[in-house]
C-alpha positions in Angstrom: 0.0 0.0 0.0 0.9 3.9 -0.5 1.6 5.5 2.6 2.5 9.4 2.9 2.6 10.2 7.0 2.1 13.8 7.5 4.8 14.4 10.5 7.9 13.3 11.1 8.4 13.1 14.8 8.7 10.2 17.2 5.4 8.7 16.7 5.3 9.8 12.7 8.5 7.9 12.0 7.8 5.2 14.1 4.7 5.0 12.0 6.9 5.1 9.2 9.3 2.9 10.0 6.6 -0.3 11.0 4.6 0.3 7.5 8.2 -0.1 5.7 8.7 -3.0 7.6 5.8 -4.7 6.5 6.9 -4.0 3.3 4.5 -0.9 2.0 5.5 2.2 0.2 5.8 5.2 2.3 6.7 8.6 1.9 7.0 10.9 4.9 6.6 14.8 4.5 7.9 17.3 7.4 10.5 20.2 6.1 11.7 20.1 9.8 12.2 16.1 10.9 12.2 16.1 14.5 12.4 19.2 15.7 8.8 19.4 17.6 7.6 17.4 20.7 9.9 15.1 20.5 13.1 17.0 20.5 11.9 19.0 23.7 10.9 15.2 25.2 12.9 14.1 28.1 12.2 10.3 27.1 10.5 8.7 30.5 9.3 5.3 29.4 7.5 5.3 32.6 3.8 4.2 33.0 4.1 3.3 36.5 5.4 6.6 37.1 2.2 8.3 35.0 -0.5 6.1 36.7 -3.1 8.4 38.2 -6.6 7.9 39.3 -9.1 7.7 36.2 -6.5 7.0 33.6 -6.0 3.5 34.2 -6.7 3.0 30.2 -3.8 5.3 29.9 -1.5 3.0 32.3 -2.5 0.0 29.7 -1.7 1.1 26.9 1.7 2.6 28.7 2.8 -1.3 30.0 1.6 -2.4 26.8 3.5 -0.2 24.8 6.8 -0.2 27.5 7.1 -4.0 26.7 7.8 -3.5 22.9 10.6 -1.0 23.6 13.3 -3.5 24.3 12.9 -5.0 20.8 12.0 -1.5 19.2 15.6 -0.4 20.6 17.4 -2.9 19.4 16.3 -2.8 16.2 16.9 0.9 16.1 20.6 0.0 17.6 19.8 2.7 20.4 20.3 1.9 24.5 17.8 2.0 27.2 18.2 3.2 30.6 17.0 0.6 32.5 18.4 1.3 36.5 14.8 2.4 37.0 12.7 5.1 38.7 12.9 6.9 41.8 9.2 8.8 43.2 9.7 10.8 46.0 8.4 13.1 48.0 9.8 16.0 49.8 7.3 16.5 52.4 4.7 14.0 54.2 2.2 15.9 52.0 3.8 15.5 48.6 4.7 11.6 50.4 0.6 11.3 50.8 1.0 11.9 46.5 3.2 9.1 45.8 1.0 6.5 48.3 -2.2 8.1 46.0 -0.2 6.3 42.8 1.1 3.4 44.3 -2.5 2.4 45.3 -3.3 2.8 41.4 -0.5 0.7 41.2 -2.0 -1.6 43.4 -5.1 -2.0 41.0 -3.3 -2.4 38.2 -0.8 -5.0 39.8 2.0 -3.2 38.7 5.3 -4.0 40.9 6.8 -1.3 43.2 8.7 -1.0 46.3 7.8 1.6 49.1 11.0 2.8 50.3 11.9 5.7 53.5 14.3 8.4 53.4 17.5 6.1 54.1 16.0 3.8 52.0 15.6 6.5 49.3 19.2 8.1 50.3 20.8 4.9 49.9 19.6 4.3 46.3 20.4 7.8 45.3 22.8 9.1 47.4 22.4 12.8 46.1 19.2 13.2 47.1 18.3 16.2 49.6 15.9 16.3 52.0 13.1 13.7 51.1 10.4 12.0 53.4 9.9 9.1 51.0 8.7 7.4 48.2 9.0 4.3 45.8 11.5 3.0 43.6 9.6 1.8 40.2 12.0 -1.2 38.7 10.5 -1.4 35.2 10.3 2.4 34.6 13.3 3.4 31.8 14.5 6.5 29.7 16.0 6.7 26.7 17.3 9.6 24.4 14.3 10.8 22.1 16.9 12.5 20.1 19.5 9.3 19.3 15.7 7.5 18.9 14.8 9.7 15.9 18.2 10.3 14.6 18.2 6.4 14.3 14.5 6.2 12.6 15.6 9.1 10.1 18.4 6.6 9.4 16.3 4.4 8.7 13.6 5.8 6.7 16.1 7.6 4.7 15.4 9.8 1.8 11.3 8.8 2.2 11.1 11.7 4.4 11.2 15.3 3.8 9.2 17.9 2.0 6.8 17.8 -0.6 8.5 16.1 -3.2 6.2 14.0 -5.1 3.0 15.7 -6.7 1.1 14.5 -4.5 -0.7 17.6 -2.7 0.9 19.9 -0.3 1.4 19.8 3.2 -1.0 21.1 5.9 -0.8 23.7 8.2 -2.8 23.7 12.0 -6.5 24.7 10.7 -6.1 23.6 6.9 -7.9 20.6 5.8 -6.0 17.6 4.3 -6.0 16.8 0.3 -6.9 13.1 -0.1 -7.3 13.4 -3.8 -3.5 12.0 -3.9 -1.3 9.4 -5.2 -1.3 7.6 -1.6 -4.0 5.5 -0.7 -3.5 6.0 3.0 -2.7 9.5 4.6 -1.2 9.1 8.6 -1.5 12.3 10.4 1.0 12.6 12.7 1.4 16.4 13.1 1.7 17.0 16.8 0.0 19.6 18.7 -0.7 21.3 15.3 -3.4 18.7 13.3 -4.8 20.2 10.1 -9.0 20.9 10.2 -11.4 19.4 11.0 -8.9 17.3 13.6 -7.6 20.8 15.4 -10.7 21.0 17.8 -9.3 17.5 18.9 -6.0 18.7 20.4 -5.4 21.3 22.8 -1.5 23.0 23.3 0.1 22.4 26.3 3.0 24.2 26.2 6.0 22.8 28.2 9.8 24.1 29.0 12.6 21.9 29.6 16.1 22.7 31.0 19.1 20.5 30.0 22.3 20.8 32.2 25.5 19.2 32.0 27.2 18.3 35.7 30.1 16.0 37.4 27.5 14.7 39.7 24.9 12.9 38.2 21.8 11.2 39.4 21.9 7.2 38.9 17.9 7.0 37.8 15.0 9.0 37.0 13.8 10.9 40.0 9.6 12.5 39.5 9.6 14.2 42.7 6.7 15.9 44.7 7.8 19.3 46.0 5.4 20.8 48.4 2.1 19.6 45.7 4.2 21.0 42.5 6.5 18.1 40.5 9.5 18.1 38.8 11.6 15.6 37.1 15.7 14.5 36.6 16.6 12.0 33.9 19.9 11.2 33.5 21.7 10.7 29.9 23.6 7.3 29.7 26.0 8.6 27.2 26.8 11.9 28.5 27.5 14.4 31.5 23.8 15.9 30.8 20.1 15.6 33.2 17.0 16.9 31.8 15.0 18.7 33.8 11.1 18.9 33.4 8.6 20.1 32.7 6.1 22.8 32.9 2.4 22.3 31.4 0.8 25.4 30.5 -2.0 26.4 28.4 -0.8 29.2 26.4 -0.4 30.5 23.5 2.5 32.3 21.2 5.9 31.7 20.2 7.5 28.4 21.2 9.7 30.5 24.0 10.3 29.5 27.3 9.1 31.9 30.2 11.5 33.2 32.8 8.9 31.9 35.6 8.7 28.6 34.2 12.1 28.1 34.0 13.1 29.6 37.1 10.0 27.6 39.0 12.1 24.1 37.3 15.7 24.8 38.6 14.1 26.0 42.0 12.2 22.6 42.6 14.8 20.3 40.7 17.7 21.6 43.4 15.6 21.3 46.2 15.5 17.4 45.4 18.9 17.0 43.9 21.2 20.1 45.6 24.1 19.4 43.5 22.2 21.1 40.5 23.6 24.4 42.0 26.9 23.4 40.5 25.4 22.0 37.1 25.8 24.1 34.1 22.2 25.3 32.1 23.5 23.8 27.9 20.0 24.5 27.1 16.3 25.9 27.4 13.4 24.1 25.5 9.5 25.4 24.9 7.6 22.7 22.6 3.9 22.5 23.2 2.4 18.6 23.9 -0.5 17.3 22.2 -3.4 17.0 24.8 -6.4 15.4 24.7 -10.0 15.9 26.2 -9.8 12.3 27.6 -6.0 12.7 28.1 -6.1 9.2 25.3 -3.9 9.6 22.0 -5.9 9.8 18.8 -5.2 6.3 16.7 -7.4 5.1 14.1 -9.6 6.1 11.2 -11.5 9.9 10.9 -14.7 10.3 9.1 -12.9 11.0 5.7 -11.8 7.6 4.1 -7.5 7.3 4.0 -7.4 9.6 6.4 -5.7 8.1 9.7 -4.9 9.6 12.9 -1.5 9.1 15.0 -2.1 12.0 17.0 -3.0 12.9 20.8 0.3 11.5 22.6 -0.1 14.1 25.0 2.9 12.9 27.6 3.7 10.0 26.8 4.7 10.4 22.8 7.8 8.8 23.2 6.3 5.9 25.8 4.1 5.3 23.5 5.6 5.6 19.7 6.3 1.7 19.0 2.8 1.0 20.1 0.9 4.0 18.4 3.1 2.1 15.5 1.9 -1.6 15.6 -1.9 -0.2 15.8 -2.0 1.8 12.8 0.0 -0.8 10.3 -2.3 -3.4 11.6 -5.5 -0.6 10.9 -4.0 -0.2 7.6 -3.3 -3.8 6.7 -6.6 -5.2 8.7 -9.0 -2.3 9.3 -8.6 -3.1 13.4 -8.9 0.1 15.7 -8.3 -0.3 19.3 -11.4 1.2 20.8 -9.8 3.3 24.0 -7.9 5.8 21.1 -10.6 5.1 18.2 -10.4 8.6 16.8 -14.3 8.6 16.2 -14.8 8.4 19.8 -15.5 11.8 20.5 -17.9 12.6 17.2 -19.5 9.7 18.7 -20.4 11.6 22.1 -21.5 14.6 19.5 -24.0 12.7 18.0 -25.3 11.1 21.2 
């Protein structure tokens, strides 16, 4: 089948990357491979980490999607960080937070281990003052940024900008040509779908600081601080954490804001102090695709060859080899998993 995937982001060339697999003809068009969500993305694979009350959907899909990662890595030659992830919380408030998520965990019989300050201390010894938490074995990281260097490897010259005269590309608000060569268009476009999808996604804008240091944190740490969180992922290959992120509804030019960034550093040092020494490399604004039901968007729309691959929201990167598997096998089969059935919320329209 012809294949042209509108978006060439995580989830986009993951897309990409499972059609040509399976051995169809695809042509990816994006005059700035990415350099959206995914380049901003800190890369938690962590559904454990994510679970919160009502979105125990969401925490399927994650686990579901967290188990194809170690095959999805290796075929994309790229290393996981798999020492795990730290919750804490700074005060018996914020601790009263991580015991709200473990007991989702519960549910979901997802493994964790409750752990006390020493306990905490002694797994991550630059830890400041915390009351406790959990440690989350099967919650990982990777580098979005080696990910989708290694899928543009991959895809190769399929991906760029309009090159074949096939239509044009789309712009937030525009509707999408179908009248063209492909027989299946994949919308993969971010935070910014072309109309009539736009009204599905809402912006949430988010900054992330990246800093380079000599004293590194072993794992992940998502911290409560006093009902606000933060998180710390380490880089395997390099000196660098990220540090994240802000979620804001707003609108304008993909800048950070001195608040935001300032509100980051202030809670990331108050769980690791050693960040006082770290050096900021860089500042990054990229807004996240949200939706109403906090569900990604995967499946068929109302116009035929139109597909969705939209609606990531957090979890883009968590979720990319999955998002992948479900629309070649909607392509190839006509399946739809119902949870992220795109339809779902015309559906509620109509009553």
């Amino acid at each position: 089948m012809r294949a042209r995937i509108l978006g060439a982001g995580i989830v986009g060339l993951s897309v990409a990357d499972e059609l040509i697999r399976r051995g169809h003809d695809v042509e990816v068009v994006d005059p700035a491979p990415g350099s959206g969500a995914s380049y901003a993305a800190a890369g938690m694979l962590s559904p454990a980490g994510e679970a919160w009350h009502g979105e125990e959907t969401l925490t399927r899909l994650g686990l579901a999607s967290l188990a194809l990662w170690p095959e999805f890595a290796r075929r994309l030659g790229v290393s996981v960080h798999t020492r795990g992830t730290l919750l804490a919380g700074v005060d018996a408030g914020d601790v009263q937070q991580v015991e709200r998520q473990l007991a989702v965990l519960d549910l979901a019989g997802v493994a964790h281990e409750r752990l006390g300050r020493r306990e905490l201390l002694a797994r991550e010894p630059g830890l400041g003052r915390i009351a406790g938490g959990a440690f989350l074995s099967d919650d990982h990281s990777v580098d979005p940024r080696a990910v989708v260097a290694a899928l543009l490897d991959r895809v190769g010259d399929r991906v760029g900008p309009e090159r074949r005269p096939v239509g044009r590309a789309v712009s937030a608000g525009e509707r999408v040509e179908t009248n063209t060569a492909a027989e299946v268009t994949v919308i993969a476009t971010g935070a910014n779908l072309p109309g009539p999808y736009a009204r599905l996604i809402r912006p949430v804008r988010g900054d992330v600081v990246r800093v380079r240091t000599q004293e590194p944190v072993e794992r992940t740490v998502r911290a409560w601080v006093h009902g606000e969180q933060v998180y710390v992922v380490p880089r395997v290959e390099s000196d660098e954490m990220v540090i994240g992120a802000t979620s804001e509804e707003r609108d304008g030019p993909l800048l950070p804001s001195v608040e935001g960034v300032w509100r980051l550093l202030d809670l990331a040092r108050r769980v690791v102090p050693s960040l006082d020494r770290a050096s900021v490399v860089e500042v990054t604004s990229r807004d996240r695709p949200g939706t109403a039901d906090n569900l990604p968007l995967v499946g068929p729309t109302h116009e035929p060859g139109v597909v969705l691959a939209a609606g990531a929201f957090r979890n883009g990167i968590l979720l990319a080899p999955l998002i992948a598997q479900q629309v070649a096998d909607h392509v190839e089969t006509g399946s739809v998993e119902p949870a992220v059935d795109p339809r779902r919320f015309r559906m509620k329209e109509d009553g």
